[in-house]
N, C-alpha and C positions, 0 to 999 in steps of 0.2 A: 215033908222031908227037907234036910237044908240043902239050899241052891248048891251049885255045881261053877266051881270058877271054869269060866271058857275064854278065854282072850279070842279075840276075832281079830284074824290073817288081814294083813295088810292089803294083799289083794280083796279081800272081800268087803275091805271101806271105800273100792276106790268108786263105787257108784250102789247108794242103796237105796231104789225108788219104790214108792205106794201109793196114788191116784190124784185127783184135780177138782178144780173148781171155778171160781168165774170173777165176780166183781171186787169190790172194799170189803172190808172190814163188816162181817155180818154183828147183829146186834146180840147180846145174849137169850138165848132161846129161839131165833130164826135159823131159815135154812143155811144151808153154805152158798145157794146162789149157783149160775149156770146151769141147772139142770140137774146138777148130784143130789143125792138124797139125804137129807139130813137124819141125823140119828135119837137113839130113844134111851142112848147109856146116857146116865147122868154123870154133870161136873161134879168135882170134892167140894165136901162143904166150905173150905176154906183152904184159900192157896197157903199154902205154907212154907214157899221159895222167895229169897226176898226179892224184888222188882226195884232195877233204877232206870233213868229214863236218858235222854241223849245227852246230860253231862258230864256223863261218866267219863272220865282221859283214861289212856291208855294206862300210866301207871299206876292208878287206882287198882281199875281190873287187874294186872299185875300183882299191888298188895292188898288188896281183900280178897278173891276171888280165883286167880286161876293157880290156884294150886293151894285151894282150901274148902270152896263149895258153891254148890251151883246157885244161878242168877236169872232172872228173864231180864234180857234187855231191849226196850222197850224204845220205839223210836226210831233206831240205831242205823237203820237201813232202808232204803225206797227201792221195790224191787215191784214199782206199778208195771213198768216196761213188762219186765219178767213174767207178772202174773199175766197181764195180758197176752203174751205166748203158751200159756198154759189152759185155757179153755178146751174143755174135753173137744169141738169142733175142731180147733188148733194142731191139737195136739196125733186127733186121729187122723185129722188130711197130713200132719207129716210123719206119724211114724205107724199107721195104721198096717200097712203090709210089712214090717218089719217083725222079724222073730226079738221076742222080749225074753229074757230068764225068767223062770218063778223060782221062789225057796220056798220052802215050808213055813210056816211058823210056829219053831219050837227053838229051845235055846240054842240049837247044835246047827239047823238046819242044813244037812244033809242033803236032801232030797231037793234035785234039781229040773225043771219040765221047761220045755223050750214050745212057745206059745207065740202065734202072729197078737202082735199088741192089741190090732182092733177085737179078735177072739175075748182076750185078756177081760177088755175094758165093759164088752157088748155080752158075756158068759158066764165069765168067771168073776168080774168084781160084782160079788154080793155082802150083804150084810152075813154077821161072822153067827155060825149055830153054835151057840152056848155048848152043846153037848160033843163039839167034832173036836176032835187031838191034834195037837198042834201040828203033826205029821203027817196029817192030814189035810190039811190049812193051808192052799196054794194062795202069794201072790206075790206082786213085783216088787221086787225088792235085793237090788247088789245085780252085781255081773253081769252088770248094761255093756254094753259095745259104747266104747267113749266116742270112737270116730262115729258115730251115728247119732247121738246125743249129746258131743261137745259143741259144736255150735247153738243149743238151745240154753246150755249153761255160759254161754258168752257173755250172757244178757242178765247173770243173775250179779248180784253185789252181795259178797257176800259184808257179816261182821268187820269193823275195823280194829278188830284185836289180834295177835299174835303173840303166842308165850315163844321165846326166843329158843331156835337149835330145832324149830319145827316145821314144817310147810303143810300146807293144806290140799284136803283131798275133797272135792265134793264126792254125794251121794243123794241121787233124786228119788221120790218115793212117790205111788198113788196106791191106796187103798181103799178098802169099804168100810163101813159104819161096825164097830165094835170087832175090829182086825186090830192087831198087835203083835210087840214083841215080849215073850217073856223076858223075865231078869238076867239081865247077863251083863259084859262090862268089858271094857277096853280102853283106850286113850282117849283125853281129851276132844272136846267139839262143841260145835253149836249146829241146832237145830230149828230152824225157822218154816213155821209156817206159811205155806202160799193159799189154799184156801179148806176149809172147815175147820176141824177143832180138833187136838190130839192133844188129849191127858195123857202127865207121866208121874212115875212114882220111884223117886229116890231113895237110895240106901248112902252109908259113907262106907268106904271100903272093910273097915273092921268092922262092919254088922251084914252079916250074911242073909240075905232074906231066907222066911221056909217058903219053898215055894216045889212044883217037879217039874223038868223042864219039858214036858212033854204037852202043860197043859198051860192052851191061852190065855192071856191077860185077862179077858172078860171072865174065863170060869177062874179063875184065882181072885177075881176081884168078887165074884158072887158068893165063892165057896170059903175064901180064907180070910181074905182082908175084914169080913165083918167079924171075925173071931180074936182079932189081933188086939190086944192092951193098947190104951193111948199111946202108952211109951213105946210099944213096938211098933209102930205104923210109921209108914215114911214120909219122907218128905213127897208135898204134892203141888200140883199145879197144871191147869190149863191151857195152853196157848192159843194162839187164836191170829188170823192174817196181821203179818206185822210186825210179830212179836219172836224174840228168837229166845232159846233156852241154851245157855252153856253149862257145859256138865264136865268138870274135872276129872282128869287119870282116875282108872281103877274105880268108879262111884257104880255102884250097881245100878242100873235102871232097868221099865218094865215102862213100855209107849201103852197106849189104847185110842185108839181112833174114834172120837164120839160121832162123825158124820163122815161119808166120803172123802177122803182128805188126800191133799197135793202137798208136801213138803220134799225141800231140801235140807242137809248136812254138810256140812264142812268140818271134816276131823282133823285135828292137828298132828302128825304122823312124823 
């Protein structure tokens, strides 16, 4: 069925977290390191987002880029400090008896559970069942308490780009191994991961994925994506610690988490 445009509420970018991880830079096909479990989705056969690396200036990204299509940029940020604070150990000695939001994962996400983080991290983050509905699908993700999580974001650095008349919002994420966001879309941002791997799958605004928002990125990538024409299939690509993805106004995207993964977002709002 075709997607469903949903813009996502200002307040719901202003913090959107899904799980963690531990050292550098894993090698392709190792784990993510610190203890998370790496996973068993595969990367796309071939990236297919273009990648430039820290020479990029500001007005480049400007005129190619932010307000044409999206980029990994590669490089661009040192957030070893950062990841260092983010070790599951870390992480649970300091926000371990704090209640965390969950959302669903479906495009709308609705459904809201309020969860001690340690519970979160030690229960409920598991690898995602192919056959569960997105409505179904709890994990952390948006409607963090800033005061309880802005000093851990102190330490991150975010991208040094800015498209002008906008400010930035972070949004922290830890999830499981083949958890995701279905296709949906909103403002400008960039998204950098701190440790595992987290595939995404682009549209440009005037191509509507077929997708139903009800059902996860893993069963849309099992069930639909291998039915799609060349020319229908999105743009794709991996990220991996390091590496940030920027995604222009309005561009449909769809995340999938290939291992336990810890990222942040910075959206330009």
């Amino acid at each position: 069925m075709p997607g469903v445009v949903v813009p996502v509420p200002m307040a719901a970018r202003l913090l959107l977290p899904l799980l963690l991880l531990r050292w550098a830079r894993p090698a392709r096909g190792t784990g993510p390191g610190g203890g998370w479990l790496a996973g068993s989705v595969p990367e796309e056969e071939r990236c297919t987002v273009e990648r430039v690396g820290a020479s990029l200036t500001h007005s480049l990204f400007l005129q190619r880029f932010a307000f044409s299509r999206p980029v990994i940029l590669d490089g661009v940020t040192d957030n070893s400090a950062f990841r260092a604070l983010c070790s599951r150990e870390k992480l649970l000695a300091a926000f371990g008896p704090l209640l965390v939001r969950l959302s669903t994962a479906n495009t709308y996400s609705y459904r809201k559970v309020d969860v001690p983080f340690q519970e979160y991290v030690e229960r409920l983050l598991q690898p995602q069942d192919p056959a569960r509905l997105g409505s179904d699908t709890l994990y952390f993700f948006g409607d963090n308490n800033f005061t309880e999580w802005g000093p851990l974001f102190q330490h991150y650095v975010p991208p040094p780009f800015r498209i002008p008349g906008t400010s930035p919002a972070y949004s922290f994420g830890i999830a499981g191994s083949g958890s995701g966001v279905p296709f949906h879309w909103h403002g400008p941002g960039f998204s950098e991961v701190i440790f595992g791997r987290k595939r995404w799958f682009l549209y440009p605004p005037d191509k509507t994925p077929h997708f139903h928002p009800n059902e996860t990125t893993l069963a849309w990538l099992q069930h639909t994506y291998p039915t799609l024409p060349s020319g229908q299939r999105p743009l794709e690509c991996t990220l991996r610690p390091g590496e940030v993805l920027y995604f222009p106004d309005r561009w449909w995207h769809a995340t999938l988490n290939l291992d336990t993964s810890v990222f942040i977002s910075t959206f330009l709002g």
